[in-house]
mmJSON file of the N, C-alpha and C atoms, coordinates in Angstrom:
{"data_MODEL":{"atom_site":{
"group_PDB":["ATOM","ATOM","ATOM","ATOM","ATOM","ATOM","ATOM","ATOM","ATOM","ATOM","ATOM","ATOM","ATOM","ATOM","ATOM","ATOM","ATOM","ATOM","ATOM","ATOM","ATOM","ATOM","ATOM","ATOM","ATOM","ATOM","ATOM","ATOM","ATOM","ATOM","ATOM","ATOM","ATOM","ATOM","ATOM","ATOM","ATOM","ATOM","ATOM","ATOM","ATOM","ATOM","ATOM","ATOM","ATOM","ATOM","ATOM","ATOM","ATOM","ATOM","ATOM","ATOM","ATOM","ATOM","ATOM","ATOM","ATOM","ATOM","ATOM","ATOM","ATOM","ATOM","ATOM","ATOM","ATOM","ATOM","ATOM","ATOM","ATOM","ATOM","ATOM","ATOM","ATOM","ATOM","ATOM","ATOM","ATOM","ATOM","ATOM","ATOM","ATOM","ATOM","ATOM","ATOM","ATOM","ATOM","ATOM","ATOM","ATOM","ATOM","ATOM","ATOM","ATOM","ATOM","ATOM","ATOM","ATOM","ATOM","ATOM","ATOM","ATOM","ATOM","ATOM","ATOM","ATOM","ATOM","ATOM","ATOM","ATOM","ATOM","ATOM","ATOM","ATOM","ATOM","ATOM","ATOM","ATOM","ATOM","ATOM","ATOM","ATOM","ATOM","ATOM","ATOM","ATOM","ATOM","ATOM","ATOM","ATOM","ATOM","ATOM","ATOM","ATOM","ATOM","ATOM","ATOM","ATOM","ATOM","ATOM","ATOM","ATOM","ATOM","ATOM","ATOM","ATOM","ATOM","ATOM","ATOM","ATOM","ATOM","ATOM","ATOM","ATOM","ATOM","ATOM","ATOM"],
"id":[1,2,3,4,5,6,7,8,9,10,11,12,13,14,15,16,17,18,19,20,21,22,23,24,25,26,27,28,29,30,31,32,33,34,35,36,37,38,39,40,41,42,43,44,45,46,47,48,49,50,51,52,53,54,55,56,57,58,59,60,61,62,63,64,65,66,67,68,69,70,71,72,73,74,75,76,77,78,79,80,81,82,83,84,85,86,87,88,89,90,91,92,93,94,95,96,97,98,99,100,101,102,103,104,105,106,107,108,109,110,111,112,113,114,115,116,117,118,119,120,121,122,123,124,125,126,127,128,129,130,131,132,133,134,135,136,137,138,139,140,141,142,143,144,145,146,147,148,149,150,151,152,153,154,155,156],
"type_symbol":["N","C","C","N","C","C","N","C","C","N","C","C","N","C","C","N","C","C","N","C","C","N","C","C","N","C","C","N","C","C","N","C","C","N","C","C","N","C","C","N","C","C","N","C","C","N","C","C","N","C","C","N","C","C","N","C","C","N","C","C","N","C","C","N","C","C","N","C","C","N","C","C","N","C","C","N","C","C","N","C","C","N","C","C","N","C","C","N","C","C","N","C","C","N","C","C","N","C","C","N","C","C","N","C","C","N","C","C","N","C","C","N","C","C","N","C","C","N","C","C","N","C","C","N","C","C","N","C","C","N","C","C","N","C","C","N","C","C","N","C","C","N","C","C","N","C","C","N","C","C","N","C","C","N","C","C"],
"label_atom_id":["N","CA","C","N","CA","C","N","CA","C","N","CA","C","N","CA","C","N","CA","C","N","CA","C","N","CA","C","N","CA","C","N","CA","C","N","CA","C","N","CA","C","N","CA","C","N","CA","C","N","CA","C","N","CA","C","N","CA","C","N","CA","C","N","CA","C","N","CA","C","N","CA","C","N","CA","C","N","CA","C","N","CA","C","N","CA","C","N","CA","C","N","CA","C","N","CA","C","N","CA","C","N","CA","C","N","CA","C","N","CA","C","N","CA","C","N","CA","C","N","CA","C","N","CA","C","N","CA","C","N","CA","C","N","CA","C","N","CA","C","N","CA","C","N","CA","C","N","CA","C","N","CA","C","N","CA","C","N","CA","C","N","CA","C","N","CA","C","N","CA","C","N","CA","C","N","CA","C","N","CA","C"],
"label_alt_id":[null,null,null,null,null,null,null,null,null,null,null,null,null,null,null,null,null,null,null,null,null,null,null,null,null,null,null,null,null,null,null,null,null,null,null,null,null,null,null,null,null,null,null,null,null,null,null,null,null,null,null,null,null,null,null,null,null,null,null,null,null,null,null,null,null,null,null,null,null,null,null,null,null,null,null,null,null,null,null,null,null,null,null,null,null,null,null,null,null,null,null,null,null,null,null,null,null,null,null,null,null,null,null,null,null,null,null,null,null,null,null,null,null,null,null,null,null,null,null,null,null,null,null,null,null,null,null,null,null,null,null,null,null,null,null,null,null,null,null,null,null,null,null,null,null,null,null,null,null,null,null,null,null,null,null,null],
"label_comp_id":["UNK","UNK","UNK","UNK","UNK","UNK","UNK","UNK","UNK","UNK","UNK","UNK","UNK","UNK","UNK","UNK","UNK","UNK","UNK","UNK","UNK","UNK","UNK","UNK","UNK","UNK","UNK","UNK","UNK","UNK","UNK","UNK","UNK","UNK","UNK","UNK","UNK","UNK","UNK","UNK","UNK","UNK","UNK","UNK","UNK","UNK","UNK","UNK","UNK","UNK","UNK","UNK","UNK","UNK","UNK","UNK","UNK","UNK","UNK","UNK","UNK","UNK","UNK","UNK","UNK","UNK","UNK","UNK","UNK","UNK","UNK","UNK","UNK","UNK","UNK","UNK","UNK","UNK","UNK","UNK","UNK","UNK","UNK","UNK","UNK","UNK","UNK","UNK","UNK","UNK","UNK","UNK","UNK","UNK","UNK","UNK","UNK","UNK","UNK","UNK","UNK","UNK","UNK","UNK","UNK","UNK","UNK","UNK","UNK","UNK","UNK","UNK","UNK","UNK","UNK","UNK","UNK","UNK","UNK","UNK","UNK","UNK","UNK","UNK","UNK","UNK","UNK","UNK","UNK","UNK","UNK","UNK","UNK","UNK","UNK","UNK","UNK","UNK","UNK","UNK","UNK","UNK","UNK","UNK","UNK","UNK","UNK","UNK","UNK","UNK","UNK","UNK","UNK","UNK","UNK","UNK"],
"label_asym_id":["A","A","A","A","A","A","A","A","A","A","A","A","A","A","A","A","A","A","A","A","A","A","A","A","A","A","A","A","A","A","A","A","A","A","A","A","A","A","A","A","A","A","A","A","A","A","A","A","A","A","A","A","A","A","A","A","A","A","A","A","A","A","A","A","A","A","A","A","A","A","A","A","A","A","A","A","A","A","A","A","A","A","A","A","A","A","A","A","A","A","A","A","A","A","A","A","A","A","A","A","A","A","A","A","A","A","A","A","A","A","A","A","A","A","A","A","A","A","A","A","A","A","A","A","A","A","A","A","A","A","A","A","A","A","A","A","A","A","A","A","A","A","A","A","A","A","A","A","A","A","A","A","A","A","A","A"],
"label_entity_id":["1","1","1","1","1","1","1","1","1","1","1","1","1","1","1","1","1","1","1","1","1","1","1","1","1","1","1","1","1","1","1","1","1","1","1","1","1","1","1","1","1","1","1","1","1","1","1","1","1","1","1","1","1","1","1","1","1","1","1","1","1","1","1","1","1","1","1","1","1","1","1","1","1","1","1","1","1","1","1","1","1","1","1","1","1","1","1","1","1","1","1","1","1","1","1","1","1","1","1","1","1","1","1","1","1","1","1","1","1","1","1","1","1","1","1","1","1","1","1","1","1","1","1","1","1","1","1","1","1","1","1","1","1","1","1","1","1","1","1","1","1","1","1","1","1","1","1","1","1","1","1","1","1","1","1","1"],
"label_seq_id":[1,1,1,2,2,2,3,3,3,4,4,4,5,5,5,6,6,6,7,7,7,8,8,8,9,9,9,10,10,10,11,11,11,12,12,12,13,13,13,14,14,14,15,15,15,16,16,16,17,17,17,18,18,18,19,19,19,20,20,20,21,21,21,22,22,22,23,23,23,24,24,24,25,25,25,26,26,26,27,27,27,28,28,28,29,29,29,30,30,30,31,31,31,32,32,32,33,33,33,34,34,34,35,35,35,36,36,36,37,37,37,38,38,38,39,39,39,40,40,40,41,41,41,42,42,42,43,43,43,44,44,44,45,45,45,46,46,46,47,47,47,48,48,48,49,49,49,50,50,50,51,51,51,52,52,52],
"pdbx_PDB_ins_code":[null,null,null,null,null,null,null,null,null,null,null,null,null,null,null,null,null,null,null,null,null,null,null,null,null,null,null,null,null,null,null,null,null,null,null,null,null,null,null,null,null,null,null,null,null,null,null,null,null,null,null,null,null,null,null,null,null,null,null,null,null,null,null,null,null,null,null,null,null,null,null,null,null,null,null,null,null,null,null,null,null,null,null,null,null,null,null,null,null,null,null,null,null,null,null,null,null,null,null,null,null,null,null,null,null,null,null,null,null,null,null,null,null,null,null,null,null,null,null,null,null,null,null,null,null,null,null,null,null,null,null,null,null,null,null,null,null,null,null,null,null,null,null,null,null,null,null,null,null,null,null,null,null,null,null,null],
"Cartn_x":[5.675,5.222,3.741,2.579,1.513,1.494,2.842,2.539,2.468,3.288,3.698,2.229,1.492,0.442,-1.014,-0.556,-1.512,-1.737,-0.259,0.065,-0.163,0.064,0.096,-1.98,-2.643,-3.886,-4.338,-3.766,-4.484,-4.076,-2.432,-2.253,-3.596,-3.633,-4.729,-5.852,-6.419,-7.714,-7.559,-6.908,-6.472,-6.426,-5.546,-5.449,-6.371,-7.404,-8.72,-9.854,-10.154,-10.547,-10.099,-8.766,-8.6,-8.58,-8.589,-9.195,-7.84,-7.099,-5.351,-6.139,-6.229,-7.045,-5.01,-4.625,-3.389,-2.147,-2.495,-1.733,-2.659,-3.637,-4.711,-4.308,-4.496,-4.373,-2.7,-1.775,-0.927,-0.514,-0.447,-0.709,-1.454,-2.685,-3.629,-2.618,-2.508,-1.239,-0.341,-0.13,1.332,0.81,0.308,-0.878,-1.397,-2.044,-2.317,-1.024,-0.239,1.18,1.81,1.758,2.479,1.741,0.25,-0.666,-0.428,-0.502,-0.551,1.051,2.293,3.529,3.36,2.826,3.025,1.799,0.691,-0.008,0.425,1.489,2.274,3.677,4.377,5.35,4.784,3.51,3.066,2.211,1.588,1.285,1.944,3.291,4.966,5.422,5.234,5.928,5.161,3.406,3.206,3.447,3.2,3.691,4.731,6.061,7.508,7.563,7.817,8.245,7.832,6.788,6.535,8.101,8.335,9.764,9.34,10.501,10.229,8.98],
"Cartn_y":[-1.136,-0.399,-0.67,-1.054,-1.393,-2.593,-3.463,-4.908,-4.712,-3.648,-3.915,-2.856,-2.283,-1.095,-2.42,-3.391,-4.754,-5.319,-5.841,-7.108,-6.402,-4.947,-4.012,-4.075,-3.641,-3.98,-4.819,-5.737,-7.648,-8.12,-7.17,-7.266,-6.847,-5.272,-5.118,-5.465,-6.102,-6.869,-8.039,-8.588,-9.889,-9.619,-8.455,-8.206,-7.538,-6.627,-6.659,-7.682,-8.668,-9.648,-10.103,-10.46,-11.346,-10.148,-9.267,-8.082,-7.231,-7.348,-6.193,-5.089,-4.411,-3.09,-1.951,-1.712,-0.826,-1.794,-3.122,-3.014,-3.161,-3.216,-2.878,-1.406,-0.773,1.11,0.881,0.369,0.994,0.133,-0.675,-1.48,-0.843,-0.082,0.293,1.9,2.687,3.574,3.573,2.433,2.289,1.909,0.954,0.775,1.802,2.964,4.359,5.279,5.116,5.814,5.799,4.286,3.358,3.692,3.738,3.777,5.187,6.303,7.725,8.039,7.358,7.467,6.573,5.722,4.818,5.923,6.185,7.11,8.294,9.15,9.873,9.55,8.677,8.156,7.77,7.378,6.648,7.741,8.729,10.125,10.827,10.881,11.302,10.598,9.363,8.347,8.439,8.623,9.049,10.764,11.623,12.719,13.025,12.53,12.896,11.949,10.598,9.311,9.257,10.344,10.641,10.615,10.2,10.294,10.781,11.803,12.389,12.659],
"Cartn_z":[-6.734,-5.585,-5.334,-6.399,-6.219,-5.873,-5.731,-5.429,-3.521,-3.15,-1.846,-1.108,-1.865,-1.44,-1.237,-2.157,-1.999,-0.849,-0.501,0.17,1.358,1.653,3.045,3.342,2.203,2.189,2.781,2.216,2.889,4.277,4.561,5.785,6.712,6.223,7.276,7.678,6.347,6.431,7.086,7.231,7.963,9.162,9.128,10.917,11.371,10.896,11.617,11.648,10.837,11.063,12.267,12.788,13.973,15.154,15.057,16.49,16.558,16.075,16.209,15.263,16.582,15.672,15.193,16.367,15.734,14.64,14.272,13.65,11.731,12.225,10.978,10.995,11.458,11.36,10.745,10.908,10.362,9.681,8.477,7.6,7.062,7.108,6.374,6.127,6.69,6.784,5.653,5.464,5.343,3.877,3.949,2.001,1.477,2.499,1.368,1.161,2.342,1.109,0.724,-0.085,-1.228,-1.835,-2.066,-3.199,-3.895,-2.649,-3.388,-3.969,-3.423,-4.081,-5.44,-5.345,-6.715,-8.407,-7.107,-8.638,-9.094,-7.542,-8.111,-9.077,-9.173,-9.877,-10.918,-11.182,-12.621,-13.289,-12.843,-13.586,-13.638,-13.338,-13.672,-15.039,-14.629,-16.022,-17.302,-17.369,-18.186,-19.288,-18.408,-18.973,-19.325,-18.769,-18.442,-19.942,-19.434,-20.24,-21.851,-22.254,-23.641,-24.55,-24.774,-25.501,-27.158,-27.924,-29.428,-29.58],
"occupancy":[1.0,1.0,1.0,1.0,1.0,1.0,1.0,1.0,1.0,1.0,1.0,1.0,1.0,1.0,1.0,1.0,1.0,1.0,1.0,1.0,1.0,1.0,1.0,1.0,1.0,1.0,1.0,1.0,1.0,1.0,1.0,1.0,1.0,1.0,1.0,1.0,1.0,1.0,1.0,1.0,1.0,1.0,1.0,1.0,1.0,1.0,1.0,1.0,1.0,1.0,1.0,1.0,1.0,1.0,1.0,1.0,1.0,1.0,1.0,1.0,1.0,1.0,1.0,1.0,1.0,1.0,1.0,1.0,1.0,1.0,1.0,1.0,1.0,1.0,1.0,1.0,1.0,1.0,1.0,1.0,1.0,1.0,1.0,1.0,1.0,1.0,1.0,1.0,1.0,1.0,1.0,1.0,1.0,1.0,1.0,1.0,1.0,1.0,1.0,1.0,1.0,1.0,1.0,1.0,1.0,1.0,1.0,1.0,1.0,1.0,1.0,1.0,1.0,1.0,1.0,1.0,1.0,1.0,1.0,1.0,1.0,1.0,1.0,1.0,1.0,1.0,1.0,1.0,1.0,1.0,1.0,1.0,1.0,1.0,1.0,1.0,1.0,1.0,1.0,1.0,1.0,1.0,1.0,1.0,1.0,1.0,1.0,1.0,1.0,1.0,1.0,1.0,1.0,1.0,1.0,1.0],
"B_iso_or_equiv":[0.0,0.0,0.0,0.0,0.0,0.0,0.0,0.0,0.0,0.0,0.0,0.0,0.0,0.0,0.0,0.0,0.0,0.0,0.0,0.0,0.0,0.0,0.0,0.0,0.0,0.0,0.0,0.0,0.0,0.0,0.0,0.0,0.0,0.0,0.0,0.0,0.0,0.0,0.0,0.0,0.0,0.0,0.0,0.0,0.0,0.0,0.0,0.0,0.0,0.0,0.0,0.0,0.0,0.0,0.0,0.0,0.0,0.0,0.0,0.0,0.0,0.0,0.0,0.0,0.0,0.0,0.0,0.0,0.0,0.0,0.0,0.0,0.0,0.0,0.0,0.0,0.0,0.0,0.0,0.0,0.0,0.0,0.0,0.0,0.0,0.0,0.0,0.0,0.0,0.0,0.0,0.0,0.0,0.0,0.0,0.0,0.0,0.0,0.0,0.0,0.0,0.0,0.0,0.0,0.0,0.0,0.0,0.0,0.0,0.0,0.0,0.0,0.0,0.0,0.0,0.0,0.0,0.0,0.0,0.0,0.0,0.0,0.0,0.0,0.0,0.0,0.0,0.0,0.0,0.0,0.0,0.0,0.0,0.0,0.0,0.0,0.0,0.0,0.0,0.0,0.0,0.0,0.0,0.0,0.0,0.0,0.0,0.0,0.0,0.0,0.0,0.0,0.0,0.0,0.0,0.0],
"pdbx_formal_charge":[null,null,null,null,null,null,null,null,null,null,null,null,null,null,null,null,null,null,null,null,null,null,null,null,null,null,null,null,null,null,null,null,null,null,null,null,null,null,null,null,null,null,null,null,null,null,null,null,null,null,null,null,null,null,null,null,null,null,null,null,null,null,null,null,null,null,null,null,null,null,null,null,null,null,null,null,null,null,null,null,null,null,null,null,null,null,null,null,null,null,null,null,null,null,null,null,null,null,null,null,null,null,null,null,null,null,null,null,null,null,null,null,null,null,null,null,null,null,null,null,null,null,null,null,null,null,null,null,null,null,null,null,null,null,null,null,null,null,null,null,null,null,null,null,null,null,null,null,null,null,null,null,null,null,null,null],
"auth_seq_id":[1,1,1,2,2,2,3,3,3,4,4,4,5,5,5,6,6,6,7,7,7,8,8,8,9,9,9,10,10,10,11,11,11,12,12,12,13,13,13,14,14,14,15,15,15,16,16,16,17,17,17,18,18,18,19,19,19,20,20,20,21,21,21,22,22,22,23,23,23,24,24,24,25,25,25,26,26,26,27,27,27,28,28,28,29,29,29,30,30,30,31,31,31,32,32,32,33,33,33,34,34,34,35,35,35,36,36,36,37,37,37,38,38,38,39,39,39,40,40,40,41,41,41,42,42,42,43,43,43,44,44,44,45,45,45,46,46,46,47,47,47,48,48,48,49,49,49,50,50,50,51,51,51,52,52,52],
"auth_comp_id":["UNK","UNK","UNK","UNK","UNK","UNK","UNK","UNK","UNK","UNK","UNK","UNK","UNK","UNK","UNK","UNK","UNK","UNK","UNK","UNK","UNK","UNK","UNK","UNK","UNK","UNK","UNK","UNK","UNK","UNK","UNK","UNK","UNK","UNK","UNK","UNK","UNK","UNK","UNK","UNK","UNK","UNK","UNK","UNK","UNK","UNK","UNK","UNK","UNK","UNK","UNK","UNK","UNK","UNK","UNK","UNK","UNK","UNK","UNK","UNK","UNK","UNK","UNK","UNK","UNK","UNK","UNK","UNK","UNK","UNK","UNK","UNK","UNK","UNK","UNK","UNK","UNK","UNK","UNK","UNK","UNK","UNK","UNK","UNK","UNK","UNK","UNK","UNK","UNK","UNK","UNK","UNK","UNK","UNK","UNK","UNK","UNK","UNK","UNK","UNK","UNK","UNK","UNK","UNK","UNK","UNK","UNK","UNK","UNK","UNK","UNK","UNK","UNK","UNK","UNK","UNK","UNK","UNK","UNK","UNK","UNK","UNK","UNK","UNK","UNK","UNK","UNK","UNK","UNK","UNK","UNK","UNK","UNK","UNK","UNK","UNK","UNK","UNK","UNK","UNK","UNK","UNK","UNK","UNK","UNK","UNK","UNK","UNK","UNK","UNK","UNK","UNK","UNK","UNK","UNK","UNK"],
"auth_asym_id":["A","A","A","A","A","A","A","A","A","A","A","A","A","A","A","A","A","A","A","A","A","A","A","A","A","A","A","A","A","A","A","A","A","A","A","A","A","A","A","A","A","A","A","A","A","A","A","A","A","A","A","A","A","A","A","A","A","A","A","A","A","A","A","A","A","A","A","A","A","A","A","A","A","A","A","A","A","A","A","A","A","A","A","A","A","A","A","A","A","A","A","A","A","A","A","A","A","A","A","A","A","A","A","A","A","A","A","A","A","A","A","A","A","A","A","A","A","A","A","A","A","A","A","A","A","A","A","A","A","A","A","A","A","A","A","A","A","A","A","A","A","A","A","A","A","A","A","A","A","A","A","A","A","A","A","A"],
"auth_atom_id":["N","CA","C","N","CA","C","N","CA","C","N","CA","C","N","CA","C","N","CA","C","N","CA","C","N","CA","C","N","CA","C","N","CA","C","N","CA","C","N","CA","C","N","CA","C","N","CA","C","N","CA","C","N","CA","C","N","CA","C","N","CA","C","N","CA","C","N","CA","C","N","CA","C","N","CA","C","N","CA","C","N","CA","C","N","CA","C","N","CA","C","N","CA","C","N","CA","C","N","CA","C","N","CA","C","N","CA","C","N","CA","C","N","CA","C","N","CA","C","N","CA","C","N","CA","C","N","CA","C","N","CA","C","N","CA","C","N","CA","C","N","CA","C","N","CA","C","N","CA","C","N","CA","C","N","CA","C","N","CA","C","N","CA","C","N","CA","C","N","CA","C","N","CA","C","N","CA","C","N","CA","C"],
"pdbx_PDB_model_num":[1,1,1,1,1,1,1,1,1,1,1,1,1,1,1,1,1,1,1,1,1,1,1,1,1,1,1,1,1,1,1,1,1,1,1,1,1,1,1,1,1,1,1,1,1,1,1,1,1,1,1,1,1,1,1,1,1,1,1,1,1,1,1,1,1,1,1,1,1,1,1,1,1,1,1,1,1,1,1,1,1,1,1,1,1,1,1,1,1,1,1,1,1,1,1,1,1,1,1,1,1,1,1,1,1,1,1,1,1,1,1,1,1,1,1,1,1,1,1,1,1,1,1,1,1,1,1,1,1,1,1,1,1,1,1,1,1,1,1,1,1,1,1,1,1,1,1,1,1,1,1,1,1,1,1,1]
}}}
């Protein structure tokens, strides 16, 4: 999930570089809530995933 919160990142940087301002805004969108689902699932996996 941090691979696709990346690649959504670079989308947007790319696409504001060349002047697409709304599809930078949602690419950029769309990369922070992969990022905040992925740190919620992985500060889940640590506490939970403690096994014995």
């Amino acid at each position: 999930m941090l691979h696709y919160a990346i690649v959504f990142f670079i989308i947007a940087i790319i696409a504001a570089v060349f002047g697409f301002g709304g599809i930078a805004a949602g690419a950029s969108s769309i990369a922070q809530i992969l990022f905040v689902v992925f740190l919620v699932l992985a500060i889940g996996s640590f506490f939970f995933g403690r096994g014995k």
